[in-house]
C-alpha positions as CSV (number, residue, x, y, z in Angstrom):
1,X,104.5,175.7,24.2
2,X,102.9,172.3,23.0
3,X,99.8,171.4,24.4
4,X,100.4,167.5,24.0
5,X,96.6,166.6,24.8
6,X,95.8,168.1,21.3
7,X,97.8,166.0,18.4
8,X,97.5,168.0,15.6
9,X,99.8,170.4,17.9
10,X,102.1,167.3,18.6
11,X,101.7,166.5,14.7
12,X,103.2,170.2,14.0
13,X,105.8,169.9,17.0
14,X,107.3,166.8,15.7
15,X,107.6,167.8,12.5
16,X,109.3,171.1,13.0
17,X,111.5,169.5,15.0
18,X,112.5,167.1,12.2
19,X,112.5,169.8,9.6
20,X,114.6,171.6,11.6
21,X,117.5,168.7,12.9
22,X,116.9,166.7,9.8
23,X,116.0,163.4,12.2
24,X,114.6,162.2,15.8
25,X,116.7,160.4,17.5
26,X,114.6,160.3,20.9
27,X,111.7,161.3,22.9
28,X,111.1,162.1,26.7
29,X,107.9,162.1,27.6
30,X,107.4,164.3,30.3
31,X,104.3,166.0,30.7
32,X,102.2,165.7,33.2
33,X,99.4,166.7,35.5
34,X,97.5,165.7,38.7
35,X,94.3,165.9,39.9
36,X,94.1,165.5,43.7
37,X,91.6,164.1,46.4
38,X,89.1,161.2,46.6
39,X,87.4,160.0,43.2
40,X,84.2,160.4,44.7
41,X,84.6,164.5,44.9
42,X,86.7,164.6,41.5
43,X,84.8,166.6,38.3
44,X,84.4,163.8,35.6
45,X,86.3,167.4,33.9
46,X,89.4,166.3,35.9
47,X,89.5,162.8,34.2
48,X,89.2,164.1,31.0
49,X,92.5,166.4,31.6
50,X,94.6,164.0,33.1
51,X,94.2,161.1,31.1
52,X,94.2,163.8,27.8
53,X,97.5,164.9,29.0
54,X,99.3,162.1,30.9
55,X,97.9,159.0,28.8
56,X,96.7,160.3,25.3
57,X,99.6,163.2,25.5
58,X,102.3,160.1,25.7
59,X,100.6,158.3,22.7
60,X,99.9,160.6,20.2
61,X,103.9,161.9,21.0
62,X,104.8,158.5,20.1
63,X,102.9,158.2,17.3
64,X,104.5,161.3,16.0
65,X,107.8,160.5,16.7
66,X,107.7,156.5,15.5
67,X,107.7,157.3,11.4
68,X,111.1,159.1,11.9
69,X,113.1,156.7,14.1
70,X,111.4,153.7,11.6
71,X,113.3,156.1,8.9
72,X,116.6,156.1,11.1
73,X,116.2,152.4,11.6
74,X,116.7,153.6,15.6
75,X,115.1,155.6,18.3
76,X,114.2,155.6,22.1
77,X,111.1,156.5,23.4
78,X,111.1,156.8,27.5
79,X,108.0,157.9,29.3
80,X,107.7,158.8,32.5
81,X,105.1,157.2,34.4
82,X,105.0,157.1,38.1
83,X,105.0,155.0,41.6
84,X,101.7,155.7,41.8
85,X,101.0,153.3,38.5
86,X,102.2,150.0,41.4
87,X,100.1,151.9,44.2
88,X,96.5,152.4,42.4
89,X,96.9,156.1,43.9
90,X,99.4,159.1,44.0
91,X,100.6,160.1,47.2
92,X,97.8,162.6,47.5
93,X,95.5,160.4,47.0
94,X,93.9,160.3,43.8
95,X,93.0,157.3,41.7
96,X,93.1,159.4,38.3
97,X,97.0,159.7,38.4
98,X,97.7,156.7,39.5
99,X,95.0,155.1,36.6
100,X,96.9,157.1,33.9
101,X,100.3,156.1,35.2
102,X,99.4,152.6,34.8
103,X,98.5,152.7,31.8
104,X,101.4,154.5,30.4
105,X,103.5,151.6,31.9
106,X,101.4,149.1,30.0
107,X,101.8,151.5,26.7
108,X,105.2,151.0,27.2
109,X,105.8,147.5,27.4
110,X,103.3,147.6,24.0
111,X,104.9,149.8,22.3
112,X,108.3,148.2,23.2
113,X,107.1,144.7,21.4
114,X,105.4,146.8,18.7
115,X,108.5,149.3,17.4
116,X,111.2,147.0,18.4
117,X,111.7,145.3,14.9
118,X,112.0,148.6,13.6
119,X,115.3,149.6,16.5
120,X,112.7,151.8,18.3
121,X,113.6,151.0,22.4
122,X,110.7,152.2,24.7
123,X,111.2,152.0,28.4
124,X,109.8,153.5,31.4
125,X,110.6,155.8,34.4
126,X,108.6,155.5,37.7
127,X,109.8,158.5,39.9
128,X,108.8,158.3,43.3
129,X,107.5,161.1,45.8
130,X,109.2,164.3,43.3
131,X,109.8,167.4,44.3
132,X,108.6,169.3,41.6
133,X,106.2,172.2,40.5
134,X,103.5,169.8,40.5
135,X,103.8,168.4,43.6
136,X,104.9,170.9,45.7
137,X,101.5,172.7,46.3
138,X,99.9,169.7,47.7
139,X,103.1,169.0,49.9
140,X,102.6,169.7,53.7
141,X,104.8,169.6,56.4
142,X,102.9,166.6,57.3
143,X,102.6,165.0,53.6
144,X,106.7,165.6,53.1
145,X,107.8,164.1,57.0
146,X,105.2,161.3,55.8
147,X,106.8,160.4,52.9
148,X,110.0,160.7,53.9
149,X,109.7,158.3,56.8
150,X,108.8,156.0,53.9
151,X,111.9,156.5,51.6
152,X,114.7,154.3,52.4
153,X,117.3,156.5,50.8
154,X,116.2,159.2,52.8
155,X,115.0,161.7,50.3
156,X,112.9,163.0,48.0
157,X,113.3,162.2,44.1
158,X,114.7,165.2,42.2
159,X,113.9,166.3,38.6
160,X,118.1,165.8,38.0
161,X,117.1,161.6,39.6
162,X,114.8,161.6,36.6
163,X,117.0,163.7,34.0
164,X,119.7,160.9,34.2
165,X,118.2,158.1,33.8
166,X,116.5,159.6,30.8
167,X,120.2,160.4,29.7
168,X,120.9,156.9,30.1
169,X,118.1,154.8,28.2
170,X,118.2,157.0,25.3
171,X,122.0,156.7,25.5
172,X,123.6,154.0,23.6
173,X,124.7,152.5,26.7
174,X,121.2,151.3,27.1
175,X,121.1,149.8,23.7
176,X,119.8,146.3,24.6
177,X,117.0,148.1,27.0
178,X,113.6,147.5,26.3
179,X,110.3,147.5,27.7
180,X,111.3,147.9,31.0
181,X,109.8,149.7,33.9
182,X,112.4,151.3,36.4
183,X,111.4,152.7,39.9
184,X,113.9,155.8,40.2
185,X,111.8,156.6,44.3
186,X,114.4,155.7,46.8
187,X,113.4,152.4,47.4
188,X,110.0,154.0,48.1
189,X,108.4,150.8,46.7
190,X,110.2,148.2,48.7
191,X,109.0,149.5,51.8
């Protein structure tokens, strides 16, 4: 396991990987963690994680990854940010997320304008209310019917939601995709 917080381990990941496949094609960037309940009762220890691992984590993958898709002339780069980057909090409440989300999406369109001479697309997922390992600690009874009530599609966004439209934009059918920030919640936002 990578801890993607520290980049001389993303450094050494990356280029394993390319020693290994002889190229990178894409990158998924996926890792995540939350710190939950008001700002005022966080640890300033709690910032520190989450923005090592859900904002510096994304860019120091990136940065790894850019030299070898430059080399292929081609590459996708998707991140996955969150809802919570449009709302200023998560769903439980906590500013951190949501601050670090934000800024992945603003990384994105960035990096987008930054590696697209070089064929590099970089695009965004915001999942909505997941039901994942992450989440699921924090999710009442109450917290789920809550959210739910909210969700126009009527349920939850599942890791597989995520999965394939990650499939897509680093597919070539998402070739002319770039910069672009896409809500996969539901239609949790429009409500």
């Amino acid at each position: 396991m990578v801890d993607v917080g520290d980049r001389d381990s993303v450094g050494q990941m990356v280029s394993d990987v390319a020693k290994k496949s002889g190229h990178i094609d894409f990158l998924v960037n996926c890792a995540g963690v939350i710190a939950v309940g008001p700002v005022i009762e966080t640890k300033l220890d709690d910032w520190d994680k989450v923005c090592r691992v859900n904002l510096s984590g994304s860019l120091y993958c990136a940065h790894a990854v850019a030299p070898y898709m430059r080399a292929n002339g081609e590459g996708s780069i998707v991140n996955i940010s969150s809802i919570s980057a449009k709302r200023g909090s998560g769903r439980f409440g906590n500013v951190l997320y949501g601050t670090t989300k934000g800024a992945v999406c603003t990384m994105t369109m960035g990096l987008a304008q930054e590696f697209g001479k070089f064929g590099i697309r970089v695009n965004a997922i915001l999942p909505g209310v997941a039901d994942t390992a992450m989440t699921s600690p924090h999710m009442t009874k109450e917290a789920r019917a809550s959210a739910l009530a909210r969700i126009p599609l009527g349920r939850m966004t599942m890791p597989e939601d995520i999965a394939n439209v990650s499939l897509f934009l680093i597919s070539r059918l998402a070739s002319n995709v770039t910069g672009t920030l896409i809500p996969v919640d539901g239609g949790y936002l429009v409500t």
